[in-house]
C-alpha positions in Angstrom: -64.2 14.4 -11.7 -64.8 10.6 -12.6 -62.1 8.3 -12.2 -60.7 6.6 -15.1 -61.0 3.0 -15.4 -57.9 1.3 -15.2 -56.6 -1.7 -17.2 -56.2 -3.8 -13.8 -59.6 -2.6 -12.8 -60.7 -4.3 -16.2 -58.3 -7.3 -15.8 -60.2 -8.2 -12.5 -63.6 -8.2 -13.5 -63.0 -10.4 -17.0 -60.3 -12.5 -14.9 -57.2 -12.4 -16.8 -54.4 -10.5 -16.4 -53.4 -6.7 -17.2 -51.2 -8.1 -20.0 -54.0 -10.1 -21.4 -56.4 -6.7 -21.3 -53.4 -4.9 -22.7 -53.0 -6.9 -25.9 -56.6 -6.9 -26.7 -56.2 -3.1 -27.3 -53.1 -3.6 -29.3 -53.6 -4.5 -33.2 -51.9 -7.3 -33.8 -51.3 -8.7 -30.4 -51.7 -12.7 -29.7 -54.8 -13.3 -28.2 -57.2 -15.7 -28.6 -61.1 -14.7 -29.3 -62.9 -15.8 -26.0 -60.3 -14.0 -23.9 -60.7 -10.9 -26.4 -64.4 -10.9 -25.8 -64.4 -11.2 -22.1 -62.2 -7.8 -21.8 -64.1 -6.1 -24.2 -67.1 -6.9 -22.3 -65.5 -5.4 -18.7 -63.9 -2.6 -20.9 -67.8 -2.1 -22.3 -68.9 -2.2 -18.2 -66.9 0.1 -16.9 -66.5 2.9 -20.1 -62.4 2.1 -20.3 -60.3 3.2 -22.9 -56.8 2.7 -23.8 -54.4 4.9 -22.3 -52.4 6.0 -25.7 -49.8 8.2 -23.6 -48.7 4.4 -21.5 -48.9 2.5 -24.6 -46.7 5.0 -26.8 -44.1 4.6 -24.1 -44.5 0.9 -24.3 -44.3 0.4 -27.8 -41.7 3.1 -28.9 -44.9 4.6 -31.4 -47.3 7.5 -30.8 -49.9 6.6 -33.8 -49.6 10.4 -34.7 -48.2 11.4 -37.7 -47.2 15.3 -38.3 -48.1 17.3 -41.7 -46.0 20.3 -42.7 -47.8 23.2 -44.7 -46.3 26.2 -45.5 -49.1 27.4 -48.2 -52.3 28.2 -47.0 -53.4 30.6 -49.6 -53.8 28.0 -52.0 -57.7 26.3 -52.3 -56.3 23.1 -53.3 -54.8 22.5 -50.2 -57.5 22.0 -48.4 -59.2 19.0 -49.8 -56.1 17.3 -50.0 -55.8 17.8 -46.0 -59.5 16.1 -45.4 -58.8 13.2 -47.9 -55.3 12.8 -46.1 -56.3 13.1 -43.0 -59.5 10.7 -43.1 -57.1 7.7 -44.5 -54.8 8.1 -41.8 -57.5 8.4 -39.2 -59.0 5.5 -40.7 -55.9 3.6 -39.6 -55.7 5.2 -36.3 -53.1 7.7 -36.7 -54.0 11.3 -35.2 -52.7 14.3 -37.4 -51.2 17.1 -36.2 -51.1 20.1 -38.7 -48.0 22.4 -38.2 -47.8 25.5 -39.6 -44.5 26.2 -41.4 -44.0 29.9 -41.2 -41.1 33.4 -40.4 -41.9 32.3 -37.0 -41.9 28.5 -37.3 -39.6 27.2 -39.8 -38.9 23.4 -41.3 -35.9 23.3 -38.1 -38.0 24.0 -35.1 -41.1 21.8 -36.6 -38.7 19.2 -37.1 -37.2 19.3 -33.5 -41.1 19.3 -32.0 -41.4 16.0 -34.1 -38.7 14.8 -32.4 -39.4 15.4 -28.9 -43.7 14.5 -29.9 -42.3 11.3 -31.1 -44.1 11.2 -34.2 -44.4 8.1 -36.2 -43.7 9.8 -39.7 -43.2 13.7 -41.0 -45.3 14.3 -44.2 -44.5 17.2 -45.9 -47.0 18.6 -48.0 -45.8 20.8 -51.0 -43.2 22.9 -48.5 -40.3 24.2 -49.6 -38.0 21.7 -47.8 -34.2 21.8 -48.5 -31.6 19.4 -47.8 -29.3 21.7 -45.9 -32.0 21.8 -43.1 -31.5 18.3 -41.9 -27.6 19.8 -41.6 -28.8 21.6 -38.8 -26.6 21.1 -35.7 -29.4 21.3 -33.6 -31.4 18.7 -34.8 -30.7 15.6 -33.2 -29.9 12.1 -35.3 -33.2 10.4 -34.5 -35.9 12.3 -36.4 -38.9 10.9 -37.5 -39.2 9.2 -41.1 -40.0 11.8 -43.7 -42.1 12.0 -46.7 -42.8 14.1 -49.4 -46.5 14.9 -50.9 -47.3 16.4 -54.1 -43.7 17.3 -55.0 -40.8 16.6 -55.7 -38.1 15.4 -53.3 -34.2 16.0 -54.4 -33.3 14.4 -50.6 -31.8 11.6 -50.2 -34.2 9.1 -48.1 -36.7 11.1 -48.2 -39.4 9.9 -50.6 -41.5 11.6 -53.0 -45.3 10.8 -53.6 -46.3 13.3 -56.4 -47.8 14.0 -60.0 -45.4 12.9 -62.9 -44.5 16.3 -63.6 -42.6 16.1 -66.8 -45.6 13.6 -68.2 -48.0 16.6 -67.2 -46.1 19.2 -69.0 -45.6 17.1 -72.1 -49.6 16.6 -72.2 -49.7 20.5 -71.8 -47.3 21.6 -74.1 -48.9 19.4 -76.6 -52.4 20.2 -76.5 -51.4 24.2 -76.7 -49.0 23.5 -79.5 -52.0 21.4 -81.5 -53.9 24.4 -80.6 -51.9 26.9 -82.7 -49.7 28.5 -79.9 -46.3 29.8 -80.6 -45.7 32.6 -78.4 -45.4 31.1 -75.0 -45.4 32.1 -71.1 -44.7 30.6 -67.9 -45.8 32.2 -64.6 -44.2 31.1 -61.6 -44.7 31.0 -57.8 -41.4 32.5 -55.9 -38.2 30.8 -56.5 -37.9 28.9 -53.5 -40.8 27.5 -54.2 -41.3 27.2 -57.5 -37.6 25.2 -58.3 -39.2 22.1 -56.3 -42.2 21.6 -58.7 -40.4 21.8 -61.9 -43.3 22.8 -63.8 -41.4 25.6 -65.3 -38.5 23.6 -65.9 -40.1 20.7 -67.9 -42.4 23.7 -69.7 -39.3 24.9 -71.2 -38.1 22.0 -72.3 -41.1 20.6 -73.9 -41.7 23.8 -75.9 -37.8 23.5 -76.9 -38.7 20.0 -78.2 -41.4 21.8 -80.5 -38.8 23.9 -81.9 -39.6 27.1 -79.7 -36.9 28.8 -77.8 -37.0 31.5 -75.4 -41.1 30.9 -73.2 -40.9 34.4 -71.3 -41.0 34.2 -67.5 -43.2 36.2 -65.4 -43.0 35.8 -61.5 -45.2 36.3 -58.9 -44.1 36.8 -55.6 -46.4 34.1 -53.7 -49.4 31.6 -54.6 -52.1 34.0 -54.4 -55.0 35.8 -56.5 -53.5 39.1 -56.1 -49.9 37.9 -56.3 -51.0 36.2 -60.2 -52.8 39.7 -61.2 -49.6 41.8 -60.5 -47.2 40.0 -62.4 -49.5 40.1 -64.9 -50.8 43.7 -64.6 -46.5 44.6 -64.7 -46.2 41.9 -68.2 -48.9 43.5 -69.9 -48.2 47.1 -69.3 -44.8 46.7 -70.4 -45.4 44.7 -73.6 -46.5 46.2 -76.2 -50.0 44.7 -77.9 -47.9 42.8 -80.8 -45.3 41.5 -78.8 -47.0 39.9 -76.3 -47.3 36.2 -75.7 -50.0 34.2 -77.0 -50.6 31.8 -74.3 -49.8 31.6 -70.3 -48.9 28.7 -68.3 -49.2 29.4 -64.6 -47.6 27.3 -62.3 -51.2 26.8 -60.1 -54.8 27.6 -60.9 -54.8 30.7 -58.3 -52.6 32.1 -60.1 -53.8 31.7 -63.5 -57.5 33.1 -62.0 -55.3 36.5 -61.0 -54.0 36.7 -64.6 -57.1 36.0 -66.2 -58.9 39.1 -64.0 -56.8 41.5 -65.5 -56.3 40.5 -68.7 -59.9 41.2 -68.9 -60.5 43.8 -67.1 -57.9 46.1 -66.9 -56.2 45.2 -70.3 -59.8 44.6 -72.5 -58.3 41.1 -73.7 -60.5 38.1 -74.7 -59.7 34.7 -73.1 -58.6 32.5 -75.1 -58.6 35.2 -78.1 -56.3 37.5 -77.5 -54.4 35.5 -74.5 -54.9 31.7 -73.8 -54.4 30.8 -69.9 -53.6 27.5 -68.3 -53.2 26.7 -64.7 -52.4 23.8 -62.7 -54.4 21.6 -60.0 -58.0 21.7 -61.6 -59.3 23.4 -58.0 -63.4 23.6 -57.9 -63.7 27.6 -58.4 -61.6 27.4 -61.9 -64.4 25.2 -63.3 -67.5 27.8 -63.2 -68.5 29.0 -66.5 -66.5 32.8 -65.4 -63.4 31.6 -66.0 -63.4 28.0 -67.7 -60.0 27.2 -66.7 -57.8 24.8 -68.7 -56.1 22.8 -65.9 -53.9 19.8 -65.2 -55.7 17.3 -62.9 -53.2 15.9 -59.9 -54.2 12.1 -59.0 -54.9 13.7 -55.5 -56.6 10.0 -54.3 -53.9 8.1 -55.4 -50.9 9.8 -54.6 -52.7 9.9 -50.6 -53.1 5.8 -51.0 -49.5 5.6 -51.9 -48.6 8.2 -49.4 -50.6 6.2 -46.5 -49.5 2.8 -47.6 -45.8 4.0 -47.0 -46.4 6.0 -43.4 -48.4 2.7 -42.2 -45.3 0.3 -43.3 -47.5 -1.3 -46.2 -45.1 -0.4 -48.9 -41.7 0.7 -49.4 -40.9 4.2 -48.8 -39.7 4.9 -52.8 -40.3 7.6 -55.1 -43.4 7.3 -56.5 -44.3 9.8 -59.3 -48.2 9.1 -60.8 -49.7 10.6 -64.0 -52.8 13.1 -63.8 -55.3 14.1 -66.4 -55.6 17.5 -68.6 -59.0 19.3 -68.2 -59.5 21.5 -71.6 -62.0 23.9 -70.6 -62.4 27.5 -72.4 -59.6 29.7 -71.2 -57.1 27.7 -74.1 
């Protein structure tokens, strides 16, 4: 195997010093231009790079930042993870993707941050609850956390998400404009679902228009199938003339489940005989199938924000951003 260049190996050929060769790989660093240049030209000589392992030990920072996910069901994930991921490559932090799971809960990801020495914890729309940082086990030095694209009730532990309440307003008020009167709420499971306080804020709203009583339907996880049993059970229970007149889901995956059987299994027209709303505008609700009302989430600024705060650029605060509503056909 080749040897790897070393930073006295460069420090000889441009003839300074290793500290000199060290602080022109270190952002920041005081060091003027023609001593920059003449270690970047040995670096360039003798294919040297950084070591990132020596300089995390020397600086007390690993430039790697850890994201939590618990939800991989869900399609809007995903482009949220490449736009995060680019900003926070394009300011040199590496991110590592753990997988929250029965196996791998918030505890043991948050003592393998800990002993990885990550700069920051970002936790992206996982049920995270306070009692966990309780945990004897965890130790009192844990990276700084951060909440994305939901709400945080922790305290020092900042959220970055859509202004819920704001959303649900917009909602409530286009569907009540609309003619609805007869309205449901379909919501991931409980753990989950408390944290977004859609279902919370739909209530109210509605409550505000004079309408008491929205009728809950749960689903036991964020999923296609999940949606279309809850409402496969709702409609076979309810007879024709009782049942709601529009659905609020608490995400677009499930509002696509409901919509499949409402059509199919139960012969209803969308938005006819049963209006359907879901909630984070992903790509596959927008083809002409399914026309799917959705509430946009400000996916680019809420990362900005989100980055700004990891990389020291702003305070860490909670930060809660409007989005937009996307009428389509389904309501």
């Amino acid at each position: 195997m080749r040897k790897r260049a070393t930073a006295r190996e460069v420090a000889e050929v441009a003839g300074v010093s290793k500290w000199t060769v060290i602080r022109a790989f270190t952002p920041g660093a005081s060091i003027t231009d023609v001593s920059r240049q003449k270690v970047l030209q040995a670096a360039e000589a003798l294919n040297y790079s950084p070591n990132l392992l020596a300089r995390s030990l020397a600086t007390n920072t690993t430039h790697q930042v850890a994201v939590f996910v618990d939800d991989f069901a869900n399609p809007h994930k995903l482009p949220v993870l490449e736009t995060l991921t680019e900003r926070l490559q394009a300011e040199g932090l590496l991110t590592v993707l753990i997988n929250i799971n029965r196996h791998f809960d918030h505890v043991h990801a948050l003592i393998n941050a800990d002993q990885r020495q990550f700069d920051a914890v970002i936790l992206f729309g996982t049920a995270f609850r306070e009692e966990t940082l309780g945990d004897r086990r965890l130790g009192p030095g844990l990276p700084p956390m951060f909440v994305l694209a939901r709400d945080s009730q922790i305290p020092g532990v900042p959220a970055i998400a859509c202004d819920t309440e704001l959303a649900l307003s917009e909602i409530v008020g286009y569907l009540f404009d609309k003619g609805y009167r007869r309205p449901g709420f379909m919501m991931g499971a409980r753990t989950l679902s408390t944290a977004l306080g859609r279902r919370r804020h739909f209530g109210n709203h509605w409550r505000q228009k004079g309408i008491e009583g929205v009728v809950e339907l749960t689903a036991e996880k964020y999923s296609v199938q999940a949606g279309a049993e809850a409402a496969r059970i709702y409609l076979g229970d309810c007879p024709p003339g009782s049942r709601i007149d529009v659905l609020m889901c608490e995400n677009d995956i499930l509002a696509l489940g409901a919509m499949d059987v409402a059509r199919s299994e139960f012969g209803l027209r969308v938005p006819q005989d049963l209006a359907v709303v879901g909630f984070d505008n992903i790509e596959l609700g927008g083809v002409p199938a399914y026309g799917l009302t959705s509430y946009k989430q400000p996916t680019e600024e809420m990362i900005n924000v989100m980055v700004a705060m990891v990389t020291g650029k702003r305070n860490a605060e909670m930060v809660l951003l409007p989005g937009s509503l996307v009428p389509r056909a389904s309501a």
